[in-house]
C-alpha positions as CSV (number, residue, x, y, z in Angstrom):
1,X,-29.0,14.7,-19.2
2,X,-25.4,15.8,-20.6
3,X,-24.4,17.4,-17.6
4,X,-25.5,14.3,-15.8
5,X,-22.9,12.2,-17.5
6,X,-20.4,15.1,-17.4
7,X,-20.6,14.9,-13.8
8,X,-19.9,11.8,-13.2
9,X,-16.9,11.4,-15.6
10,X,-15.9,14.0,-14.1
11,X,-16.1,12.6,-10.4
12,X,-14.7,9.2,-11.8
13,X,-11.8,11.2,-12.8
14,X,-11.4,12.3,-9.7
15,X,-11.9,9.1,-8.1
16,X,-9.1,7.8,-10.0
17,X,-6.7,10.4,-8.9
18,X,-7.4,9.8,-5.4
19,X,-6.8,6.3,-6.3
20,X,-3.5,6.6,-7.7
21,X,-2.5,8.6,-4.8
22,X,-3.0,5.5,-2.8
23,X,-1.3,3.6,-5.1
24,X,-4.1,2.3,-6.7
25,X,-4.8,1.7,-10.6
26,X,-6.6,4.9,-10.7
27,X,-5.8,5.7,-14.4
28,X,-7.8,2.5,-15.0
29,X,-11.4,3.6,-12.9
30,X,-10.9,6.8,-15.2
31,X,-10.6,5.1,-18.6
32,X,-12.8,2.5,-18.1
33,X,-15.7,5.7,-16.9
34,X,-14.4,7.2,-20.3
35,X,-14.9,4.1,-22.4
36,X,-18.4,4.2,-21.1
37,X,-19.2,8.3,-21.5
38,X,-18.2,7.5,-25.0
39,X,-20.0,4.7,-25.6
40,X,-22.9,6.6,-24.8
41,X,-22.7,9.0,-26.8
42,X,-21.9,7.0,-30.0
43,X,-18.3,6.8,-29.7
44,X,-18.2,10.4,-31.0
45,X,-16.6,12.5,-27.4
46,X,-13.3,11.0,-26.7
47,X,-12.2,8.9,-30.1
48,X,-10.9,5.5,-29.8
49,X,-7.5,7.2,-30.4
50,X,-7.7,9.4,-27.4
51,X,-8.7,6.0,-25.8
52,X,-5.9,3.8,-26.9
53,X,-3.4,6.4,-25.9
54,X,-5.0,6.5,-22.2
55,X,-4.7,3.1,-22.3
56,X,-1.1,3.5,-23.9
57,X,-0.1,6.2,-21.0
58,X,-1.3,4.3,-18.2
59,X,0.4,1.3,-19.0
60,X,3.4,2.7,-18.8
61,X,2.7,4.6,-15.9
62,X,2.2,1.7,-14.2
63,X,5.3,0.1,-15.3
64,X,7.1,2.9,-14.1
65,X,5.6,2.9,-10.5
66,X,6.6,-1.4,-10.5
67,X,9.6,-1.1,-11.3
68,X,11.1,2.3,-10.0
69,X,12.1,1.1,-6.9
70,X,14.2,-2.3,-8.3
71,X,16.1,0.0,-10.8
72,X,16.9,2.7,-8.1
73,X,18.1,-0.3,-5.9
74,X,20.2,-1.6,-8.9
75,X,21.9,1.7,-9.5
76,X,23.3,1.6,-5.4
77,X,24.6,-2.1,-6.5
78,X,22.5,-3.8,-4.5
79,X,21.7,-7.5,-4.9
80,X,18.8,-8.9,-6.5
81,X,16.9,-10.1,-3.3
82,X,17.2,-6.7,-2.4
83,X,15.5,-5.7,-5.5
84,X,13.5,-8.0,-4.9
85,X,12.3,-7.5,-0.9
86,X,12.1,-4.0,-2.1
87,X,8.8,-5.0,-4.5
88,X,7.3,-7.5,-1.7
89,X,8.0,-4.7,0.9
90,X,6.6,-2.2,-0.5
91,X,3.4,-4.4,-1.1
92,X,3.2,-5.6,2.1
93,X,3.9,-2.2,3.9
94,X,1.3,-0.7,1.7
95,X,-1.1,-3.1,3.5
96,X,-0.5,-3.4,6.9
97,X,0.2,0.2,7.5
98,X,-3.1,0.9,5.5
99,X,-4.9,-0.7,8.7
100,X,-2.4,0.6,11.4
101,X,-2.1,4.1,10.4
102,X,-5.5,6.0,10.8
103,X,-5.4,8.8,7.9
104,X,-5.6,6.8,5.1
105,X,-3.9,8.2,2.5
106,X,-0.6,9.0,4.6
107,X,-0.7,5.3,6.0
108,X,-0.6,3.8,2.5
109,X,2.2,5.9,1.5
110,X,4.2,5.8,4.6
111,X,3.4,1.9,4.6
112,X,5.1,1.7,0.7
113,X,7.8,3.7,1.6
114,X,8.5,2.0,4.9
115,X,8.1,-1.3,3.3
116,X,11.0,-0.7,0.7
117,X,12.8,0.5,2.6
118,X,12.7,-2.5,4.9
119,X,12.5,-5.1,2.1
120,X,16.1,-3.9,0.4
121,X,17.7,-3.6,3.4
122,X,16.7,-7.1,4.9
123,X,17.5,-8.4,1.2
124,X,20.8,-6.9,0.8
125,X,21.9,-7.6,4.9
126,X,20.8,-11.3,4.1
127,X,23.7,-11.6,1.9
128,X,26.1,-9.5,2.5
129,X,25.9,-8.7,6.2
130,X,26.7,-5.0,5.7
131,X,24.1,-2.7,7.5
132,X,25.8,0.6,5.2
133,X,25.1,-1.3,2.3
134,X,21.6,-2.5,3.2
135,X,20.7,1.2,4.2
136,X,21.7,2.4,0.9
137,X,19.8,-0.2,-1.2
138,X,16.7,0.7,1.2
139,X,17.0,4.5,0.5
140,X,17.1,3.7,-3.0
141,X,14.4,1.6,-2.9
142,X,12.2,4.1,-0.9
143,X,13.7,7.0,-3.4
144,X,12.7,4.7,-6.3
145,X,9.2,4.2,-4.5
146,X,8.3,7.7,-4.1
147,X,9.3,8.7,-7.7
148,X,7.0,6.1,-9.2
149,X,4.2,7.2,-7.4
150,X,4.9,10.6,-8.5
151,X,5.1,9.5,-12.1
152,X,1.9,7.2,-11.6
153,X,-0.2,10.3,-10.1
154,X,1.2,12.5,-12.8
155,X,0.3,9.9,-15.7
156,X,-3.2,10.0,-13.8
157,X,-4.0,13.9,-13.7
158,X,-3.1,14.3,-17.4
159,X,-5.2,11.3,-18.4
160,X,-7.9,12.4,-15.9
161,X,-7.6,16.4,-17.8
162,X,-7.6,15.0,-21.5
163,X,-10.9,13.1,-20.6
164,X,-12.6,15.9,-19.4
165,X,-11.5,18.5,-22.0
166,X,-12.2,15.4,-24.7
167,X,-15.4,14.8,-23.4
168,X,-16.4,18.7,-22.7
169,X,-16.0,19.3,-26.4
């Protein structure tokens, strides 16, 4: 019946990459399936240590993937409602592309990227009228997008290879 549970924290580890990958809280599905392999066997696999710094680790993770794309538009001296259109872009591109694009994982991404890219430089053009400004706030956005997700899926494999060494031992 060990290996049963093994297995599935395993897969839920897993899962939660492929999540992150899509820009999901994926560090979350693989905590939470942690907390409960633990629980079960008596809180004496993982620790609540390991636990809180999963917990500790994804939060900044996530963090990092928010807020990545407004600093990298700061540092081109962009405006603020580019900053800003760079967040709701990337949101919204993240959800229609989902739908339009038919391979899921690439339409997500592409959609986030797009979508920053797209929110900064509508931001930045609103106030400034300048299309080489707006372009270089959107490439920083989309820059800034793309290194938070790498940073999220990073934060996600090594919390998804501690729980599985914690738990194997």
């Amino acid at each position: 019946m060990e290996w049963v549970w093994l297995g599935g924290l395993v897969l839920a580890a897993l899962a939660g990459v492929a999540l992150a990958i899509l820009q999901l809280p994926g560090a979350w599905l693989t905590i939470a399936a942690a907390a409960v392999f633990d629980w079960h066997f008596g809180w004496q696999r993982i620790g609540w240590q390991w636990l809180a710094g999963f917990v500790a680790l994804a939060t900044l993770g996530e963090i990092i993937e928010f807020a990545a794309s407004a600093v990298m538009v700061q540092r081109t001296g962009a405006s603020r409602r580019a900053q800003v259109g760079a967040l709701v872009g990337g949101f919204a591109g993240m959800i229609l592309f989902t739908g339009l694009v038919p391979i899921p994982v690439i339409g997500t991404i592409a959609g986030g990227m797009i979508g920053c890219f797209g929110g900064a430089l509508i931001g930045e053009i609103s106030i400034h009228n300048d299309v080489n400004k707006g372009t270089r706030a959107g490439i920083g956005a989309t820059l800034g997008r793309l290194a938070g997700l790498l940073v999220k899926v990073s934060v996600c494999l090594a919390i998804a290879g501690a729980v599985v060494v914690c738990a194997w031992n």
